[in-house]
C-alpha positions in Angstrom: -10.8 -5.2 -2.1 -8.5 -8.1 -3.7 -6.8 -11.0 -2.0 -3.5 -11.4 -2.9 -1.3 -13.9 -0.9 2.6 -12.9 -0.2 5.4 -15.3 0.0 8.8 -13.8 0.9 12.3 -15.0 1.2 14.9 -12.6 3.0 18.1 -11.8 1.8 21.1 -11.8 3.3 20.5 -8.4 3.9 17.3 -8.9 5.3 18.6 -11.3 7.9 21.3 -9.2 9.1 18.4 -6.6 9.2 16.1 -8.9 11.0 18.7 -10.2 13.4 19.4 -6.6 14.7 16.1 -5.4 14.4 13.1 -7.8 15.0 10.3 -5.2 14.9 10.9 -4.8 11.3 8.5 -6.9 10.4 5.9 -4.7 11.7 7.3 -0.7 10.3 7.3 -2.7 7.0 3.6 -3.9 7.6 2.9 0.0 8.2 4.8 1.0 5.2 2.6 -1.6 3.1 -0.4 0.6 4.6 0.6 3.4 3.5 1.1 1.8 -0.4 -2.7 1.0 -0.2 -1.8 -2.6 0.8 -3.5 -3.8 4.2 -2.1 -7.1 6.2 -4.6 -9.5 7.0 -2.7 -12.7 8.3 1.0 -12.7 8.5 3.0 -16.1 9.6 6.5 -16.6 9.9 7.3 -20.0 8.0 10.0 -22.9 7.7 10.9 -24.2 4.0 11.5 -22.5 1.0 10.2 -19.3 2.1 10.5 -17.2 5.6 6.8 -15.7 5.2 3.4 -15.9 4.3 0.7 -13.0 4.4 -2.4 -12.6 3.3 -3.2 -9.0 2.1 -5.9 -6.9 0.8 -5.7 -4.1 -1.9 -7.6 -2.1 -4.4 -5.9 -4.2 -7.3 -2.9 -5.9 -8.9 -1.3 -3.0 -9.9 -1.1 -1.6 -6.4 0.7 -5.3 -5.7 2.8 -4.5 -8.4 3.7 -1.2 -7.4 4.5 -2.7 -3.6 6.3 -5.6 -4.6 9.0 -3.0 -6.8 9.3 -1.0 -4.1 9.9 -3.3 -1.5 11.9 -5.3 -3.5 14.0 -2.7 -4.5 15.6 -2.9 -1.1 17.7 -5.3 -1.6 16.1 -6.9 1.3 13.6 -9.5 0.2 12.4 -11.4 -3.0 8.3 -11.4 -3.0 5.8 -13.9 -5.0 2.4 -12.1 -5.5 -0.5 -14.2 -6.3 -3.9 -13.1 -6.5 -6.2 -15.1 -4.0 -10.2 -15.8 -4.0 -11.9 -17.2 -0.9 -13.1 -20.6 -1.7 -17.2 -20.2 -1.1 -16.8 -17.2 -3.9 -14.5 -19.6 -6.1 -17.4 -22.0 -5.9 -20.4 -19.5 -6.3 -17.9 -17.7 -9.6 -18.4 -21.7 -11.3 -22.1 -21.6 -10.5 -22.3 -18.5 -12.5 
């Protein structure tokens, strides 16, 4: 499995959604499950975006294929990036 790391900024929408509905967060995390995309770490944030997580799946074009469908919604703007723990980033340049 692949690392990918998530930032996401809500929406107006996605306030509004959040404000009335806090356990959002976590039916979305189940719906990301059941895309083939598991939640590792997940942090609520200050700055330029609301979160951070940390996910793990097959391959980028599962990401893809999440990051349409979520933000499709209306809901949320996602940044995917693909992610590589640092002790395998160091043993990939000893290669």
């Amino acid at each position: 499995m692949a690392l990918f790391i998530i930032l996401s900024t809500l929406t107006d929408d996605g306030r509004k959604t959040l404000k009335k509905k806090p356990e959002r967060i976590i039916e979305v995390n189940q719906e990301l499950k059941k895309m083939g995309v598991k939640v590792i770490q997940q942090f609520a944030v200050l700055g330029p975006y609301d979160f951070v997580n940390i996910v793990e799946a097959p391959d980028y074009e599962t990401i893809m294929k999440m990051s349409v469908e979520i933000g499709s919604r209306g809901t949320v703007q996602i940044i995917s990036m693909p992610a590589k723990e640092v002790n395998e980033f160091i043993n990939l340049l000893k290669e």
